[in-house]
C-alpha positions in Angstrom: 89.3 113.0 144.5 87.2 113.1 141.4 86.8 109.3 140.9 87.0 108.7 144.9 83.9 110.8 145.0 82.5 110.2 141.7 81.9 114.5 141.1 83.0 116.7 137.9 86.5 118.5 138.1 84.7 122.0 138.9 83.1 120.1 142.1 86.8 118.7 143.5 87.8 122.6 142.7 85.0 123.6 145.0 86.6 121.2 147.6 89.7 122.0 147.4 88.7 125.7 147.8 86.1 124.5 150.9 89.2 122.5 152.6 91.6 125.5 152.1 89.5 127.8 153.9 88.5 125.4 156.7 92.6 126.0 157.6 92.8 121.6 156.1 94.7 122.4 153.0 97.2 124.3 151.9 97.6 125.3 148.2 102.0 126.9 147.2 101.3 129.1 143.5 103.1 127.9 140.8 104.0 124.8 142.1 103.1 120.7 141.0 101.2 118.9 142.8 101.2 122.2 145.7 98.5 120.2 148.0 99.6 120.1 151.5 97.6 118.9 154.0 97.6 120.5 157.4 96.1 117.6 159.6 97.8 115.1 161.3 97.7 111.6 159.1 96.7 109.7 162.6 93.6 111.9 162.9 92.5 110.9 158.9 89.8 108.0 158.0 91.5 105.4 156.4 90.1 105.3 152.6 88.9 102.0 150.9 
């Protein structure tokens, strides 16, 4: 997300945070890689 959106670490945290509370994401404690996102891939952009 950082280079997608060229934006410091602390501004990707703030999105994460933003996406979480919008019901998008969902973040699993003390996990890797614990991103899981809550929306349906057909109803994503695609990303170039």
């Amino acid at each position: 997300m950082q280079r997608y959106f060229a934006v410091t670490a602390p501004s990707v945290h703030q999105m994460v945070l933003g996406l979480e509370r919008h019901g998008l994401l969902r973040r699993h404690a003390g996990r890797a890689r614990n991103l899981e996102v809550l929306v349906a891939p057909e109803a994503l952009p695609v990303l170039r």
